[in-house]
Structure formats: C-alpha cells, structure tokens
C-alpha positions as CSV (number, residue, x, y, z in Angstrom):
1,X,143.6,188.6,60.0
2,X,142.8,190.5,56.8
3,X,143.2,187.9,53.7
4,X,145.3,188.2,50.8
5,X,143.4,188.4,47.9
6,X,146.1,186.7,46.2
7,X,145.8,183.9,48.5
8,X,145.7,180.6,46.2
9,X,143.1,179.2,48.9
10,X,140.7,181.6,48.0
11,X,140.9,180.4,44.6
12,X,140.1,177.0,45.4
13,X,136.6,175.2,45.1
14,X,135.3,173.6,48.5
15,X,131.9,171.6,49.0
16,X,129.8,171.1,52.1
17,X,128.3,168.2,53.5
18,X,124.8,168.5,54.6
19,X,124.9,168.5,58.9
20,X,125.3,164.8,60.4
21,X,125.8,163.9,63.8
22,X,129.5,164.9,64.9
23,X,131.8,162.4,65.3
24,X,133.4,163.6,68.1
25,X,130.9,164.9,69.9
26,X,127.2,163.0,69.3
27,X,125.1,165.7,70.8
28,X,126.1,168.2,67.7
29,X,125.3,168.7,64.0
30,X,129.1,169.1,62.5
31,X,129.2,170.3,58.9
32,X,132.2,169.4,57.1
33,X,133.8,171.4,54.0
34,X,136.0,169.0,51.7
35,X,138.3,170.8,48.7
36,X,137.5,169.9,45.0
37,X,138.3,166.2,44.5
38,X,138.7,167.3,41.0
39,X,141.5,169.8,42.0
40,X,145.4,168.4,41.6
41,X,147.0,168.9,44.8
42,X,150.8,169.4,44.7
43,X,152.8,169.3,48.0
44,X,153.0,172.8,48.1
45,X,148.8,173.4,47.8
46,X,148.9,170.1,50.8
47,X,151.1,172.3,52.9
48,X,149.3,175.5,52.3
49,X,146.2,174.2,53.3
50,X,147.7,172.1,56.0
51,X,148.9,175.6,57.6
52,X,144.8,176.8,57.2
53,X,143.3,173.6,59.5
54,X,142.6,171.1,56.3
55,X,143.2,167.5,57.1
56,X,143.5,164.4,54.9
57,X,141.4,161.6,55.1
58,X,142.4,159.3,52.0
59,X,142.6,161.9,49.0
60,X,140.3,163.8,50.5
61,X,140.8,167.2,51.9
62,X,138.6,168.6,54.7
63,X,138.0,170.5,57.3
64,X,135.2,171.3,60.2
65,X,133.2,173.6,59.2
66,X,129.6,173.9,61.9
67,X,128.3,177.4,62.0
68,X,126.9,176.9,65.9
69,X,130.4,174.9,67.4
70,X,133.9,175.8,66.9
71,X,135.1,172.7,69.6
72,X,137.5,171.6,66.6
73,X,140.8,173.4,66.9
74,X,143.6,172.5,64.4
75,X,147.1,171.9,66.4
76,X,150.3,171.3,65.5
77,X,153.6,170.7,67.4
78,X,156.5,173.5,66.9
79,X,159.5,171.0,66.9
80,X,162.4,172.8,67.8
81,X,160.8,174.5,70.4
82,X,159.4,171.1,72.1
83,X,161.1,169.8,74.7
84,X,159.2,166.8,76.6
85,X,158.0,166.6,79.9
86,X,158.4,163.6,83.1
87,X,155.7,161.6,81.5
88,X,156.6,162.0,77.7
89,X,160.7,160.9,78.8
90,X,159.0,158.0,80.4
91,X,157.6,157.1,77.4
92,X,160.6,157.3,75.5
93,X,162.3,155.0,77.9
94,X,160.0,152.7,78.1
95,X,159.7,151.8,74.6
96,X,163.2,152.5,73.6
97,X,163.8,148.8,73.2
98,X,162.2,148.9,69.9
99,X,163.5,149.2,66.3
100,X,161.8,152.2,64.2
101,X,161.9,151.6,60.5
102,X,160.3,154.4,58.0
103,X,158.7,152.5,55.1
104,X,157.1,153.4,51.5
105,X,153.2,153.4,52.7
106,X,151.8,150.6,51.2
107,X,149.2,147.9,51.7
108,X,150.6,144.8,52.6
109,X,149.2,141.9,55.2
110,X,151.3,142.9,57.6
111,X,150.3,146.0,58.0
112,X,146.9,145.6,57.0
113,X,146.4,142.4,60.0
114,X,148.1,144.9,62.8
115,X,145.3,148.0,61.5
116,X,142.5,145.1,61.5
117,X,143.3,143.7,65.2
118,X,143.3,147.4,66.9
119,X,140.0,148.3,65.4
120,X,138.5,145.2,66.6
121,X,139.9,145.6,69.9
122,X,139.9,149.5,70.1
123,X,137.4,150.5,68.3
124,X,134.3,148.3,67.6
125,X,131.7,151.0,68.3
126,X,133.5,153.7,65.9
127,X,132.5,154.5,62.4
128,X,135.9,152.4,61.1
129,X,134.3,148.9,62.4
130,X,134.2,147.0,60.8
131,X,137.8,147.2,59.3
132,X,138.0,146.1,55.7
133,X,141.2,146.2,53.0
134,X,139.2,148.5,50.6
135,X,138.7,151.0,53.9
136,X,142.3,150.3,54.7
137,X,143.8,151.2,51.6
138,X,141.0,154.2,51.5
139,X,141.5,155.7,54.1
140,X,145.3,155.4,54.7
141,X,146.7,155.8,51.2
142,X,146.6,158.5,48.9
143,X,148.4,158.6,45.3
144,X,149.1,162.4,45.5
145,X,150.5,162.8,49.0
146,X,154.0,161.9,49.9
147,X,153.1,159.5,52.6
148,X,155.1,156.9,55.3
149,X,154.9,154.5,57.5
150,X,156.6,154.9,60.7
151,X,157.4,151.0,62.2
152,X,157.5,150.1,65.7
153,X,159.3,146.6,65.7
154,X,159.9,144.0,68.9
155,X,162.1,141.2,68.3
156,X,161.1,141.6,63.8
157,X,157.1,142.2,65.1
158,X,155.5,145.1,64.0
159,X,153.7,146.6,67.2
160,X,152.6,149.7,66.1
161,X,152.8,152.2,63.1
162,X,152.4,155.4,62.4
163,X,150.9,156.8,59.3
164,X,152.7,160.5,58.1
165,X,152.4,162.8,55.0
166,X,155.7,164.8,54.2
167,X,155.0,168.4,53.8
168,X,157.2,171.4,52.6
169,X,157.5,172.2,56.5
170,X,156.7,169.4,58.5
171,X,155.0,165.9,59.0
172,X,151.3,165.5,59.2
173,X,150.1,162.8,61.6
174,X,147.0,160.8,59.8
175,X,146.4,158.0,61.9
176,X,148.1,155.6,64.5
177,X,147.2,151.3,65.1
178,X,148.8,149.2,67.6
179,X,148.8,145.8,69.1
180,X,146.5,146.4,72.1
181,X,149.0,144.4,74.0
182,X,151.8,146.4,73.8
183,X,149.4,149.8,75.4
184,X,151.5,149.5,78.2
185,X,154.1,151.6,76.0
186,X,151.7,154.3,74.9
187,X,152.2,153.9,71.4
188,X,149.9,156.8,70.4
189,X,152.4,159.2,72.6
190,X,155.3,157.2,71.5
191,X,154.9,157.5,67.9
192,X,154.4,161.5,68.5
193,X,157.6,161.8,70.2
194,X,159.1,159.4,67.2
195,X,157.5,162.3,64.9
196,X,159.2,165.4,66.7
197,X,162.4,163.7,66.5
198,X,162.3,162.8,63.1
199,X,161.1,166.6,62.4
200,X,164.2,168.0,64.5
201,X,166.3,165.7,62.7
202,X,164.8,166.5,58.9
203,X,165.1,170.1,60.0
204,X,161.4,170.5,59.4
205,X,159.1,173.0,61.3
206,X,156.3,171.3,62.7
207,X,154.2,168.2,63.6
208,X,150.8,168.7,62.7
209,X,148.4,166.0,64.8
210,X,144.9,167.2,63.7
211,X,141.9,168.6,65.4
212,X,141.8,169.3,69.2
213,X,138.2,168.8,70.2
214,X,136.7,170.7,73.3
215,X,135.3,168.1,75.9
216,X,136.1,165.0,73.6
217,X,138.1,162.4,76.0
218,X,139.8,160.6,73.3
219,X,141.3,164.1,71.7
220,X,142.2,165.2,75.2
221,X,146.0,163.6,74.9
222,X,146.9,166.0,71.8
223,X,147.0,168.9,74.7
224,X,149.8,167.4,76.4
225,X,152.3,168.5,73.9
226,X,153.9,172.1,75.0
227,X,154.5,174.3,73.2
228,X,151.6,174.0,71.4
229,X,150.6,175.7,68.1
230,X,146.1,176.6,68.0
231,X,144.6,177.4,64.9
232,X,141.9,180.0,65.7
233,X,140.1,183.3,64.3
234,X,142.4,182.1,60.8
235,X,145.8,182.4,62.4
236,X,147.9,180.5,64.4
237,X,148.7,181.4,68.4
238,X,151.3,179.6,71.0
239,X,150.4,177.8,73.9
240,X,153.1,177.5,76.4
C-alpha cells in the first residue's frame, strides 16, 4: 500500500532496541522499535498508531520490528461484525453471575494484591516475576492515555480485571490478571467478550487485543475470535 507522504507517522521519531532474545518465541532475536518518549501523544496520534500495529506498554509505544521473522501479527476484533461462537456463549454463561464495574485506572491494594497473586501463580518463569508496585504502576498506567479498569466482582471480590485504553475508534486490550481460582470461568476470554460488548454498546469500531504470534501457545487463544482483523504488508485484511 503506497504511503501518504502526508501521513503524520512518517513524521514521527522511532528508536530501536538492539536484538534480544524474543519474548515470545526464545529461539529468535526480536528487534523492537519504540516511538519518541519525548513526543506528546494525543488520543488521536494513540489511535493512529494503534491502526499501524503500535502497542502500549506503560507510556511506551512499540512495536515488533525483526528483519528475519514477521510471526508477530497485530489483530483486532471488528465489533459489530462479531458474533460469538458455542464455546465463547458458554463463557458468557458461565460467568454471568458476576458484577462488571468500569473504574478510573488507578493503583490501589486491591487491585495491585489481585495483579501480584496471578503472576506468582501464572507466571513465575516470565519476565513480569517478580511482581512489584513500581512495575505495577509501570507497566499498567500511563498519564497520557485514557485508560480503565474493567472489574469482575463475586459476592464484592474482585476476580479479575481487565486493563483498556479508550481510543477515537475502539478499546485497546493492555493486559488481563485474575484469581487463578476462578480459571474455571476463562476470565481472559470472558473479559474479551465483556470488551466487544462494551464496544457495541459505546458504538465504537473495534477491539484491538495485540500481537498474534505464529507457533506461540499462549497467543494461540487471540485466533478464536471471528471475524478477525490481521495487520500485514501495512494494511489491514479480514479473516472470516
């Protein structure tokens, strides 16, 4: 797709990281290209390069950027088109017991006890471990972004939450922790579903959930979501 030399992207400053092992997939060098930290990002600039594949990862903006893979694949989720299958209205059953709340996204202990339990339990051998409030609050907040917390409550207990940035045309999912004894819900896929509503509802285009990653296991589940919006060759095609 040709590029619009009027394209505010192109006008931006963007830094590389030298090649470390990929997160996703330990056998690779990944590369990752962050914008300008110096650079004031307004929702509009966020959405923009939400629609190109960036990500946010505190107030950071980044995206993969390894000249010998291209396993990474931005998706998103088109949300008037979505309409969910045996398993996903299983889900949605299951777990329609609980009380969803949407709160400002701030650190307090309740949140920050909930985030510390899962990566103990879920996630001891990942980069996150071990959990901290400074890598909390660094990696979840952001004072630029319009950001959320989307509550899963049982009975007044927070189970599960799910963090979202507002853009101009849809919801960015950043990042998902549960109580590891309510899996039996599928929080992860529950607080998706909670997203699409929530999109259909605010009348906004899309749920963005991130990088789909070739032959990584714990991506795998962002593929179950139909139709299905890839990011490839710097335009977006449909999966149906």
């Amino acid at each position: 797709m040709q590029q619009d030399p009027n394209d505010e992207l192109l006008k931006l400053r963007f830094y590389a990281t030298p090649p470390h092992t990929c997160s996703y997939l330990t056998e690779q060098q990944a590369t990752t290209v962050f914008l300008d930290p110096e650079k004031q990002i307004s929702s509009k600039l966020y959405t923009r390069l939400s629609e190109s594949g960036f990500r946010r990862s505190g107030s950071h903006v980044y995206k993969p950027y390894c000249q010998q893979c291209e396993a990474c694949v931005p998706v998103r989720i088109p949300a008037a088109k979505f309409r969910p299958n045996r398993n996903q209205r299983r889900c949605l059953k299951r777990g329609s017991f609980l009380e969803v709340k949407i709160q400002p996204a701030i650190f307090n202990q309740e949140q920050y006890e909930l985030y510390e339990r899962y990566i103990h339990e879920r996630h001891s051998d990942g980069d996150m471990y071990p959990p901290s409030e400074s890598q909390f609050k660094d990696f979840l907040l952001c004072d630029w972004s319009q950001t959320e917390f989307i509550c899963f409550y049982d009975k007044g207990e927070l189970i599960a939450t799910a963090v979202v940035d507002w853009l101009n045309s849809g919801l960015s999912a950043v990042y998902t922790y549960y109580n590891p004894d309510y899996s039996y819900l599928s929080p992860g896929r529950l607080a998706i579903l909670t997203m699409i509503e929530i999109a259909k509802t605010r009348e906004l285009d899309y749920v963005y959930l991130g990088f789909l990653v070739r032959n990584c296991q714990k991506m795998k589940y962002k593929s179950e979501y139909r139709p299905l919006d890839c990011f490839v060759g710097n335009h977006w095609i449909q999966l149906n």
